[in-house]
Structure formats: structure tokens, C-alpha cells
DRENTI-442849 format. One line per 5 residues: number of its first residue (from 1); for each residue x, y, z of C-alpha. Coordinates in nm, 3 decimals. Layout:
<sites>
NUM> X Y Z | ...
</sites>
This chain:
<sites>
1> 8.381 11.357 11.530 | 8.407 11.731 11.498 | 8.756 11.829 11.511 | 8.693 12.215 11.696 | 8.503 12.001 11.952
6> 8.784 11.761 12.010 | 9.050 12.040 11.990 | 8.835 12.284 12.227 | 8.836 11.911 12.492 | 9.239 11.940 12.426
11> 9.258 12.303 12.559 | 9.046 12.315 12.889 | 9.169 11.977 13.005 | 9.335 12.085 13.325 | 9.438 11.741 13.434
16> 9.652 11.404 13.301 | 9.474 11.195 13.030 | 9.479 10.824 13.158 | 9.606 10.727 12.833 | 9.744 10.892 12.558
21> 9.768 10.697 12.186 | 10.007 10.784 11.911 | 9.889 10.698 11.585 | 9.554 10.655 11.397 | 9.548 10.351 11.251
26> 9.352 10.076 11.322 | 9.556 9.969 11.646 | 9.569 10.320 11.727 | 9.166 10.351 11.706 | 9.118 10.008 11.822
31> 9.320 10.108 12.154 | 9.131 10.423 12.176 | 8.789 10.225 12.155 | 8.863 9.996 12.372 | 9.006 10.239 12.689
36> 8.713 10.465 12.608 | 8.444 10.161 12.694 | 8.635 10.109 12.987 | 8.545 10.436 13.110 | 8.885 10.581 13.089
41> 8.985 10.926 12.919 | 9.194 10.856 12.657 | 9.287 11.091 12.372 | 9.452 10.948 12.024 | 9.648 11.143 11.823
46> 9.773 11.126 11.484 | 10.042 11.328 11.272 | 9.805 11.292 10.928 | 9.453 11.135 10.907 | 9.295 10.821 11.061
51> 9.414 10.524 10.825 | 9.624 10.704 10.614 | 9.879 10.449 10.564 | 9.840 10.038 10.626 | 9.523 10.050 10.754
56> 9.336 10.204 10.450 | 9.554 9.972 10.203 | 9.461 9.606 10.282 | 9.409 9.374 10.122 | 9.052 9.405 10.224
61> 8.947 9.052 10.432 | 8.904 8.950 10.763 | 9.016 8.616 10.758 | 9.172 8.369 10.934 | 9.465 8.319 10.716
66> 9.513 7.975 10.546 | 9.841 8.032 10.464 | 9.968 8.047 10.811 | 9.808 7.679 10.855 | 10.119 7.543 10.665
71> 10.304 7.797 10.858 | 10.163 7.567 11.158 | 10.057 7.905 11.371 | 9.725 7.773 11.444 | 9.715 7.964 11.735
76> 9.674 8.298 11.533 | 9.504 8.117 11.336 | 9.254 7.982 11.558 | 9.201 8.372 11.746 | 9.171 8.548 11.396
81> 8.896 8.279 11.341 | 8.713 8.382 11.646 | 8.780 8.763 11.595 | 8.621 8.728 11.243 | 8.296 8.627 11.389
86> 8.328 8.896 11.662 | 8.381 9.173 11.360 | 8.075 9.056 11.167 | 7.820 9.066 11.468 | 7.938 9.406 11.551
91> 7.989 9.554 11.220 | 7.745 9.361 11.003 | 7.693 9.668 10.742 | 8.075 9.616 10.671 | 8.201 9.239 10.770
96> 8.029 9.035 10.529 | 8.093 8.653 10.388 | 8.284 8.591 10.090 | 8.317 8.210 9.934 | 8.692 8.170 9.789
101> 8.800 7.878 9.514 | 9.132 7.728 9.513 | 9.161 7.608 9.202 | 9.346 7.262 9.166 | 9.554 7.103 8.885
106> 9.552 6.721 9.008 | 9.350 6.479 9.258 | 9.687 6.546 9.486 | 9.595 6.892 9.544 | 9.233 6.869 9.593
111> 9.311 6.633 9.854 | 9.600 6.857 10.025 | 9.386 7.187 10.012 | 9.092 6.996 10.129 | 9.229 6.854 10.407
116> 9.376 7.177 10.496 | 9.046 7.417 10.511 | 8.893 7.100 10.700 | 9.144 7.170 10.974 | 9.029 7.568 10.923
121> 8.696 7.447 10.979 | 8.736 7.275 11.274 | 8.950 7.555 11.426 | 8.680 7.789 11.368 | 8.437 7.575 11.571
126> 8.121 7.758 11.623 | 8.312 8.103 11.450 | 8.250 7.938 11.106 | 8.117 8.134 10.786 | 8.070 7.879 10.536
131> 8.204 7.486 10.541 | 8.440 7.429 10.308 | 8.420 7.148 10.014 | 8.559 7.029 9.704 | 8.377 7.114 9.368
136> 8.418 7.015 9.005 | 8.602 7.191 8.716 | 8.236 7.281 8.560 | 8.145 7.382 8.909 | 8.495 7.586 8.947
141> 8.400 7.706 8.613 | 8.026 7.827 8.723 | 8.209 8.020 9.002 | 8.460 8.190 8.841 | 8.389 8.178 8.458
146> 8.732 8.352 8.321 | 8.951 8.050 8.480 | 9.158 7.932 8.188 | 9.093 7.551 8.134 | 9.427 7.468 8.123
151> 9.461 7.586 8.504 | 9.199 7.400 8.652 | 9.048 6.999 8.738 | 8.837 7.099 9.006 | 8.920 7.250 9.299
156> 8.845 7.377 9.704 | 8.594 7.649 9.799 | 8.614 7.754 10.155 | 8.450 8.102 10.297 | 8.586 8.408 10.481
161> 8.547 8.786 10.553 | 8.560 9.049 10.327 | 8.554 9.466 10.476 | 8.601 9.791 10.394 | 8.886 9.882 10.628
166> 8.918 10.283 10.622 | 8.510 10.254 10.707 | 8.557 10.037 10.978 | 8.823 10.234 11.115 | 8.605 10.566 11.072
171> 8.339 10.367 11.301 | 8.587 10.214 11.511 | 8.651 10.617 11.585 | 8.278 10.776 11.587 | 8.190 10.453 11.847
176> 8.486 10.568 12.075 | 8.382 10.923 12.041 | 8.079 10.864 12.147 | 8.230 10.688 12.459 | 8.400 11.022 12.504
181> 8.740 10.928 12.331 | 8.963 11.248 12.244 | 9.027 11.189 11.877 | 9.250 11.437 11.649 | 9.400 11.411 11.321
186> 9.691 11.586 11.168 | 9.829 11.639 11.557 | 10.191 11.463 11.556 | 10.363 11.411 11.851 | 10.717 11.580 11.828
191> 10.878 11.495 12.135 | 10.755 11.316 12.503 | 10.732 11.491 12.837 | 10.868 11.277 13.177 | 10.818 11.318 13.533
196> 11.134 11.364 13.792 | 11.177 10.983 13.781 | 11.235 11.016 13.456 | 10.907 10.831 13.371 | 10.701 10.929 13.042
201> 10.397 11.167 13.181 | 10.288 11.284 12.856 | 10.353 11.431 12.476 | 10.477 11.705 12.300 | 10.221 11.758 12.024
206> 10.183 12.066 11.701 | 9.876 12.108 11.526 | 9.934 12.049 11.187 | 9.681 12.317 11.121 | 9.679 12.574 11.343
211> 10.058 12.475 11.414 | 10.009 12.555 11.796 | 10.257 12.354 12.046 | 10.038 12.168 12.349 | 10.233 12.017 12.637
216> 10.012 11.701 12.715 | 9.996 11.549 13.017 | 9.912 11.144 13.090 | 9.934 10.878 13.306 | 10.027 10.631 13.042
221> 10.123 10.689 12.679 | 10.091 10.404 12.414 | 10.311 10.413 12.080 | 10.069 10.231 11.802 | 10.211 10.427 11.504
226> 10.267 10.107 11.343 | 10.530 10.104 11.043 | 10.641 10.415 11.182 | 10.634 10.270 11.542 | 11.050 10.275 11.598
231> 11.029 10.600 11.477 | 10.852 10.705 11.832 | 11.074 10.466 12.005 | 11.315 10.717 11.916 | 11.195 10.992 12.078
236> 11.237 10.822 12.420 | 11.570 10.610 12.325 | 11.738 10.737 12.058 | 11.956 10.436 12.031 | 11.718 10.171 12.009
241> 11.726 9.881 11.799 | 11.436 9.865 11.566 | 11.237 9.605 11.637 | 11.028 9.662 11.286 | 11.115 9.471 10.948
246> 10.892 9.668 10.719 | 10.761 9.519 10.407 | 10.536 9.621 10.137 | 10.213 9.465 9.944 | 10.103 9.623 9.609
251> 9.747 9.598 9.479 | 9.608 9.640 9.143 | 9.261 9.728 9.115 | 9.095 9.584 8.761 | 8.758 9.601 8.644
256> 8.460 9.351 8.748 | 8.451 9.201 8.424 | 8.760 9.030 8.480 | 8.605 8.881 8.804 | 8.190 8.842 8.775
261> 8.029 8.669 9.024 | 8.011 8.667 9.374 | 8.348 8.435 9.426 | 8.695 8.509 9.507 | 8.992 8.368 9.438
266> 9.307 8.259 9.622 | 9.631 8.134 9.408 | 9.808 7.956 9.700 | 10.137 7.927 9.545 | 10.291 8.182 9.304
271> 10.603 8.175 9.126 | 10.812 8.251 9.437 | 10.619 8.144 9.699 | 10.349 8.421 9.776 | 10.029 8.403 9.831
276> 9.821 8.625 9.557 | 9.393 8.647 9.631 | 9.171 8.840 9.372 | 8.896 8.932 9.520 | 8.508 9.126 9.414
281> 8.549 9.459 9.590 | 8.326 9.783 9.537 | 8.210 9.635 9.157 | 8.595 9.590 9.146 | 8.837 9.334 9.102
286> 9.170 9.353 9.299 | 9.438 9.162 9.265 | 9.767 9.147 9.579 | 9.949 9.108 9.748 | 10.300 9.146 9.662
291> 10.525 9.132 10.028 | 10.845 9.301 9.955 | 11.090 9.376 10.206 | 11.138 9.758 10.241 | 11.438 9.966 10.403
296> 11.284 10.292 10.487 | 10.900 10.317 10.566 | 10.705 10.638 10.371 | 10.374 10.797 10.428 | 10.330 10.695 10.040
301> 10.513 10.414 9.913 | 10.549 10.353 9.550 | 10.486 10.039 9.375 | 10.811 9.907 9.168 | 10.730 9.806 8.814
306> 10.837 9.425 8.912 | 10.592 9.412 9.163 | 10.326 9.551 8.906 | 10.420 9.295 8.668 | 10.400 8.998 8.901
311> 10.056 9.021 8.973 | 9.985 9.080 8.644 | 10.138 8.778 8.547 | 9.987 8.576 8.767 | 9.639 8.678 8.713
316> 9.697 8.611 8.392 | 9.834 8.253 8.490 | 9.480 8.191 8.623 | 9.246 8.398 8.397 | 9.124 8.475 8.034
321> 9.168 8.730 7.881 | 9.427 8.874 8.090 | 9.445 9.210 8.243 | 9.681 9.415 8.078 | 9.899 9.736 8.193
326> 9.610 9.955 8.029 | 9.313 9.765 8.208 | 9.407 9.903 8.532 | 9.191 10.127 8.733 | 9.451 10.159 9.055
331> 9.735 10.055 9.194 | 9.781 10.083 9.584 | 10.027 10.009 9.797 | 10.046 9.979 10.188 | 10.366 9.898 10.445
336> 10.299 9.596 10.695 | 10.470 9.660 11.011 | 10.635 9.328 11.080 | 10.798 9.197 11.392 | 11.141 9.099 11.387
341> 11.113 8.766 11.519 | 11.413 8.576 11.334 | 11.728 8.582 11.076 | 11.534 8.513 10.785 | 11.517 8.774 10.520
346> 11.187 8.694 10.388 | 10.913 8.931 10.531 | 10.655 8.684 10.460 | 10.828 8.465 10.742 | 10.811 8.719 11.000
351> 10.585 8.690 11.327 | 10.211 8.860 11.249 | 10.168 8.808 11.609 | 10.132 9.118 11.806 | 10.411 9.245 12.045
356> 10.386 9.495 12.348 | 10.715 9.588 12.501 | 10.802 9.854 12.787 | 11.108 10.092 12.736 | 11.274 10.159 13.058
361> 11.100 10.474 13.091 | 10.756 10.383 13.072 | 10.672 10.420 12.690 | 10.409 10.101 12.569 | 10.517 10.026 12.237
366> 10.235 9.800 12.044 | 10.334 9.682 11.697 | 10.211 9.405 11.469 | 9.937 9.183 11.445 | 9.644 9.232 11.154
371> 9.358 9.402 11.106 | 9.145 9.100 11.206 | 9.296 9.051 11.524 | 9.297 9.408 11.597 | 9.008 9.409 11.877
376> 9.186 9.144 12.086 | 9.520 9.350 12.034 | 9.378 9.657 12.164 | 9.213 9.449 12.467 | 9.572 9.334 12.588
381> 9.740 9.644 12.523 | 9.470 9.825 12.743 | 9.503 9.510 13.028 | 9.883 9.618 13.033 | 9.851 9.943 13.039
386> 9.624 9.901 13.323 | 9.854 9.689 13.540 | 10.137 9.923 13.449 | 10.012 10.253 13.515 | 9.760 10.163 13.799
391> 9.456 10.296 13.640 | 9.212 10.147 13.838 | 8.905 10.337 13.743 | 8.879 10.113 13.440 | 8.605 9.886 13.430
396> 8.627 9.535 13.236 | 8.653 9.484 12.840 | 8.369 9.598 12.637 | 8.439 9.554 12.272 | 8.350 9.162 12.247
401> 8.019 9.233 12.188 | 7.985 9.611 12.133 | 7.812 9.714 11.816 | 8.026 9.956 11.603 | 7.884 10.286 11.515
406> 7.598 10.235 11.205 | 7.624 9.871 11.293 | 7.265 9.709 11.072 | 7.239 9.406 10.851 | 7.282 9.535 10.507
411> 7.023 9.575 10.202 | 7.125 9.395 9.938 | 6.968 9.605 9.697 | 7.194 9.921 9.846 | 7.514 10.042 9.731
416> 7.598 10.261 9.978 | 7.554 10.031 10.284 | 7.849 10.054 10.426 | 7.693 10.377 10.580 | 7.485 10.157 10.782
421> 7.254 10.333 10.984 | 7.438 10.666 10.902 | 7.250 10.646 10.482 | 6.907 10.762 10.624 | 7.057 11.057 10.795
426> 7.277 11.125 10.475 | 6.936 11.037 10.270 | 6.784 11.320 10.461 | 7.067 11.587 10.376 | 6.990 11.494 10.026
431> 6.640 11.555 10.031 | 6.715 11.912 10.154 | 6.916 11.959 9.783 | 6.835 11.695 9.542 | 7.150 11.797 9.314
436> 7.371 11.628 9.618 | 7.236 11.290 9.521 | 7.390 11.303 9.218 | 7.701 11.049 9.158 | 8.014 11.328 9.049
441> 8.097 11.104 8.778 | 7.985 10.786 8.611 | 8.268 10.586 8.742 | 8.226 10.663 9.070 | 7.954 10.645 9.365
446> 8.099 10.961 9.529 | 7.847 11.228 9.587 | 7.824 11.575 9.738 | 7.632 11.471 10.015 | 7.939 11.201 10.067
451> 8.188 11.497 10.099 | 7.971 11.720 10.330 | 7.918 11.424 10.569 | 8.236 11.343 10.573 | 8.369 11.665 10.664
456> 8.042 11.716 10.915 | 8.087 11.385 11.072 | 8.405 11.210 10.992 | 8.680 11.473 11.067 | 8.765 11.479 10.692
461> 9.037 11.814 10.620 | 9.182 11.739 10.314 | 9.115 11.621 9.961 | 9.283 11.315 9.989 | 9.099 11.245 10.345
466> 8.768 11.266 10.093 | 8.849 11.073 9.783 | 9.131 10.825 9.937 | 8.889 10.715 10.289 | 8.599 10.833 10.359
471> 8.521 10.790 10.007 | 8.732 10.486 9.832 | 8.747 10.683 9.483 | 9.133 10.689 9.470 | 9.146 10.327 9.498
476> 8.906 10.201 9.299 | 8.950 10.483 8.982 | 9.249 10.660 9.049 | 9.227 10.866 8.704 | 8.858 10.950 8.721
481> 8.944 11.062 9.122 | 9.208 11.312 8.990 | 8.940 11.419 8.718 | 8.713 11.502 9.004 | 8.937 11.643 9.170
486> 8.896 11.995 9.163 | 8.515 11.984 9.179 | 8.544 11.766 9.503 | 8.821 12.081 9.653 | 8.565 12.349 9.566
491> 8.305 12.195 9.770 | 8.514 12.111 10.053 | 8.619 12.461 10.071 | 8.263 12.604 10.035 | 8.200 12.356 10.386
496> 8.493 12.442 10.525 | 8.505 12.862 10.466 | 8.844 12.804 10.277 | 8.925 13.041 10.003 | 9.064 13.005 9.657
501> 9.457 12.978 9.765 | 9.368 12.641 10.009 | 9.179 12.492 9.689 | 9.491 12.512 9.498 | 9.751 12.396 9.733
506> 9.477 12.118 9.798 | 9.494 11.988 9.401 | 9.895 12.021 9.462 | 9.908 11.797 9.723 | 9.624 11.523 9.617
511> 9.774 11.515 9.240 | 10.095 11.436 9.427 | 9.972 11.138 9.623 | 9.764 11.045 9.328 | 10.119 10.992 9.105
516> 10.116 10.677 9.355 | 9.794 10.516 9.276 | 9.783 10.590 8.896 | 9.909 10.323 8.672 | 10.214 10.357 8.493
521> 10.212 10.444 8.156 | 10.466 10.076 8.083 | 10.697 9.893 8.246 | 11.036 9.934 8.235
</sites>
């Protein structure tokens, strides 16, 4: 993943791409993986960097999704299941098992939730983490010790997936890289090229940094920008209906002392409805996620003071002491890109399914879905783009059982092990200069040797691409990240041969985006 490299590929190609991606994100990269197995040349391009937006603002699990049980979509149900297992075997350094309590008020709902994760048991078959079973309030207690009293008499444990999502992504990216994937950040694509049958053949793309206009040429070209996905419809048809509802989930991120232990949590019904999980993540708590229907989508969305205050509320429904405004470390926010698939106003309702629709001039749009499913989505969009485009060089589906890039069962004893077989190598470049061992702050894991690899290895160009995803530093101590800021731009520029005038316009830019992850000072 060196950017010159991929750029240098862009320039000499002389002939069509098979397949051309819009957007980074994890269909984007998924799509891009899973064309590049198949032995077909395929080039992804994004307008910022890889998992800028949704993908890098999760909720962090790969799961199943008990709440669509009552929702009755086993089917999505039962294939997130399966493509749980199918993450974990191929990306064991970053999929790992995490037991979650339900905890109960009455014998009633012990006995509803139970019966419930035993039908998520058996659709998980042979795909199961952990078996689900009911446990005692002392046993509830044990698990999650801050669970007010008053909240709890007994309650359901069942087990899914927890992830780092902008890490998996980055692997997703260096594994179809090495497949000989095209791969560029901050490229957008401006406008689309056609043939004279007025098919797509290609986009119109500007380099964000060296702000050059390339004419590329494909056989087929695949829109996965996600919330932004009508936005490329556009370009083709610009009268389209949208076909995206747009909806946003809000995250606070608390410390681990108000959630020791190994053990999430899942509150399955919240004052209106939602679903709210808080969940051990990084030595962090977070709590989310809030689904609020959104009119205009935003490269960084803002949390609203309501939504800040819900989840406040309702961890403090749950636990003791509460979390107050003061107690938290981040706030981030991400925009799900929801299919339309009915009147109701409530994003929550809306179809998670993925969709893949033609336009009459050729342009595969790809749009929602979830990050667990996001293999098998990338496997059908590549089958169609297949049929439609007659590309039939490609050879069959890879990514089933292809280990992701640093793919190794994890040391426990690690903290950084969501390098996976990457740490020795970054081990190595800090036995060369012991000083870039050293954590930049207490607060924080983030080292020098993180930021060199990252830009030597992970196409990182920006501050924010450092201490947002390669690094999670923004999320998980947004105030100690824009502390660290300017020590993090000084190396970066030292790597990058960047003089004094990019450091600045660097701090400009990250203490912008940072005004979205820092916690308000109160609530209006």
C-alpha cells in the first residue's frame, strides 16, 4: 500500500480496468478484495481515506443481530451468523468472541430472551461462538459488577463478535493489494466517461493531492460510496430518486471502570424502542447506538445534544455510578446508509439487506447491508458484475476462506495485536530507535513507530488518517489526541518531506474534525 506505487500503476495503464470501485469503505474494499482474488484488475478509488466515514464508526461487533429476530429477518440473520464465523477464521488477530448479558427484571423476560438467543443458536448451527444460557442476579452481578440492583433478577448471556473495523478494512486493502488491486485514497471521481452506446466505460477522477485530472477507462464501474451512494447516481442520472434513507448512530466512549470485566452488555429495549449495547473496547467502554433519521449525509456528522443525553441516560438506567457529561473520553458518530424499502419513517425499520441495482446506462450501484455481511455482499456484487459486463477471465470466489493480511491467533498478553503478524516487523523498526517504542502519551498506545508504519505501509496522508484509523486515538481520547496532535504532524512531515506550512494546515484541519469527537462542554 504505497500510494506513488499505486498512482505510478494509474499512469502507464494503457488499457480498460475490468472494474472500477467508487468508494473506500468497507463495501468498497470488500468489492476490491474480492475481484482482485478472482484474478481481475480492479482499481478502487476514494475521494478521502479508506473508512473515513461509516465504516470506521461502528459500533464495533460482528454479530448476527438479535434484534432483527423479533424483526423476524432470520434470513439476514441466519447469513450474518455464518459470515461471523467466516470473519473470525480469516481475521483471528481482529474477530474475537465477546459474551453479552441481557439483564432481566422478571421470570417473563428471562423466559422471552431465552427462548429468543435459543432460536440464535440454532440458526447459527455449526457458526456458533458461545451457547447461550440463563444466569442468576449474583451471577449477572459477577459479570457486570456496576449493574444497579434495582435493574436486575437474573438475566440471558449469549456470545458474539467484537472487531476493530478501520483495521480490518486496512487488511481487507493490503490483502487485495497484494492480489494486485489498484487502491488510492483522496482520488474522487468527478464525473463518468461512456462509450457511443451511451454505456458507462469509465471515470473522471482528480487527485486530491497532486490535483491532476485522469480519464479512466473500464469495463464495468461499481458505485459503493455508501451514504454518499445517490450522490454518484447523480452523476449518471441527475434525476434519480434516491434510493438512500440516511440515518445516524452516536457513540460515547467512557472509561473501563464503568465497564470491568470481560462482558458486554445489550439493553434490548430503551425508552423509545432502540436497541443500546455497551461494550469493553480498547480498555474502553462505549456506549450506542442512537439511529436518528438524517436529511443530508456529511463527511463529519455531529452528534445533537439529545442524542448525547439518551445514552447517557440509559447507561445510567442500567449502571452505578453513572457516567456523567464530564466522564466522557469521545463521542463519535457515523451515517448508516439505509435502503428505502417502505413508508415508515423510522430508520431503524428500514431493510439492512443489501441492494444492487443497474441504471440504464450501465452504472452498478451497491448500497446497504453491514459490516458483517460485507464479504458475501462483495461476492454478489462481483457475480453481477461478471454476468453484466462479460468478464470472463474471472475465476471463482476466493474470500470464504482467504486469510486477511496479518491474519494469527492473538497473544493475550499483547496490546497491540491487532497488528497481527505485521507487530514483529513493526517490533523490528523499533529496535532500530528505541525512543519509537515509546507510548506519545499515557492515555494512549500510539507510538512513533505506529505513525511511520502507517504512512510506510497503510497509505496514511493526513493527521486525521493517523490518529482517527490507523491509530484509534481520536475515538477512544479525543482530548489527549488533539494534545498530541502537533507532535504526531511533525513526525508525519519529517516521513513524508513536508515542510512547516503542511504541518500547520494539518493541525487546522484535524482540530476541525476533532470539534466532532470532543465532548461538549453541557447540554443545552
Amino acid at each position: 500500500m504505497n500510494r506513488a506505487a499505486h498512482e505510478a500503476r494509474i499512469g502507464d495503464r494503457s488499457k480498460p480496468w475490468d472494474i472500477v470501485v467508487i468508494g473506500g469503505g468497507a463495501t468498497g474494499a470488500a468489492i476490491a478484495l474480492d475481484a482482485a482474488t478472482r484474478n481481475l484488475d480492479v482499481l478502487l478509488l476514494e475521494r478521502a481515506d479508506f473508512g473515513n466515514g461509516t465504516s470506521s464508526r461502528s459500533t464495533k461487533l460482528v454479530h448476527g443481530g438479535v434484534r432483527y429476530l423479533r424483526q423476524g429477518n432470520l434470513t439476514l440473520v441466519r447469513d450474518a451468523l455464518r459470515e461471523r464465523t467466516t470473519l473470525r477464521k480469516n481475521a483471528p488477530h481482529l474477530v474475537h468472541d465477546v459474551p453479552f448479558l441481557i439483564p432481566c427484571q422478571n421470570l417473563w423476560q428471562r423466559i422471552f430472551y431465552g427462548l429468543g438467543l435459543k432460536l440464535y443458536d440454532f440458526l447459527a448451527v455449526r457458526d456458533r461462538f458461545g451457547k447461550s444460557r440463563g444466569v442468576t442476579s449474583a451471577k449477572a452481578f459477577e459479570l457486570v459488577p456496576p449493574l444497579r440492583p434495582d435493574r436486575v433478577a437474573g438475566g440471558v448471556v449469549y456470545h458474539d463478535g467484537q472487531f476493530d473495523d478501520a483495521r480490518l478494512l486496512i487488511n481487507m486493502l493490503q490483502t487485495a493489494a497484494e492480489h494486485n488491486a489498484g487502491l488510492m485514497n483522496y482520488m474522487s471521481v468527478e464525473g463518468l466517461l461512456y462509450d457511443d452506446q451511451s454505456q458507462v466505460s469509465g471515470v473522471i477522477a482528480v487527485d486530491q493531492e497532486s490535483h491532476e485530472t485522469l480519464h479512466i477507462e473500464a469495463s464495468c464501474v461499481i458505485n459503493a460510496a455508501g451514504p454518499f451512494c445517490d450522490q454518484v447516481r447523480q452523476l449518471d442520472q441527475p434525476e434519480c430518486q434516491p434510493m438512500i434513507a440516511p440515518s445516524q448512530g452516536v457513540h460515547l466512549v467512557l472509561p473501563r471502570t464503568f465497564l470491568p470485566g470481560q462482558t458486554a452488555m445489550i439493553v434490548p429495549k430503551t425508552s423509545d424502542g432502540r436497541v443500546v449495547f455497551i461494550i469493553p473496547w480498547h480498555d474502553r467502554a462505549i456506549v450506542g447506538t442512537t439511529d436518528t433519521p438524517i436529511s443530508t449525509t456529511a463527511l463529519e456528522p455531529t452528534p445533537t445534544a439529545g442524542e448525547i443525553s439518551f445514552l447517557l441516560e440509559t447507561a445510567a438506567e442500567y449502571l452505578s455510578p453513572a457516567a456523567k457529561l464530564e466522564d466522557v473520553l469521545s463521542v463519535f458518530t457515523g451515517i448508516r446508509p439505509l435502503v428505502k424499502g417502505d413508508k415508515s419513517s423510522k430508520t431503524a425499520s428500514l431493510s439492512r439487506d443489501h441492494v444492487i441495482r443497474d441504471s440504464e446506462t450501465g452504472l452498478i450501484t451497491i448500497a446497504g447491508g453491514k459490516w458483517t455481511t460485507v464479504r458475501k455482499m462483495a461476492e454478489d456484487c462481483v457475480d453481477h458484475a461478471i454476468q453484466t459486463s462479460n468478464l470472463n477471465t474471472a475465476e471463482p470466489c476466493r474470500t470464504q476462506s482467504l486469510p486477511l493480511h496479518g491474519a494469527s491467533e492473538p497473544e493475550t498478553s499483547q496490546t497491540r495485536d491487532y497488528y497481527g503478524t505485521d507487530l514483529a516487523l513493526i517490533r523490528h523498526l523499533e529496535a532500530s530507535d528505541p525512543a519509537m517504542a515509546q507510548p506519545l502519551t499515557p492515555s494512549l498506545s500510539i507510538r512513533e513507530s505506529d505513525i511511520i508504519w502507517a504512512i510506510r505501509h497503510e497509505m496514511a496522508r493526513t493527521l486525521d488518517d493517523v490518529l482517527s484509523r490507523r491509530t484509534r486515538s481520536l475515538l477512544l481520547d479525543s482530548r489527549a489526541a488533539v494534545a498530541i496532535a502537533p507532535q504526531v504532524s511533525a513526525i508525519m512531515a519529517a516521513e513524508l518531506n513536508r515542510d512547516s506550512v503542511w504541518q500547520r494546515k494539518q493541525l487546522e484541519q484535524f482540530n476541525a474534525i476533532a470539534q466532532h469527537y470532543l465532548p461538549p462542554t453541557q447540554l443545552h
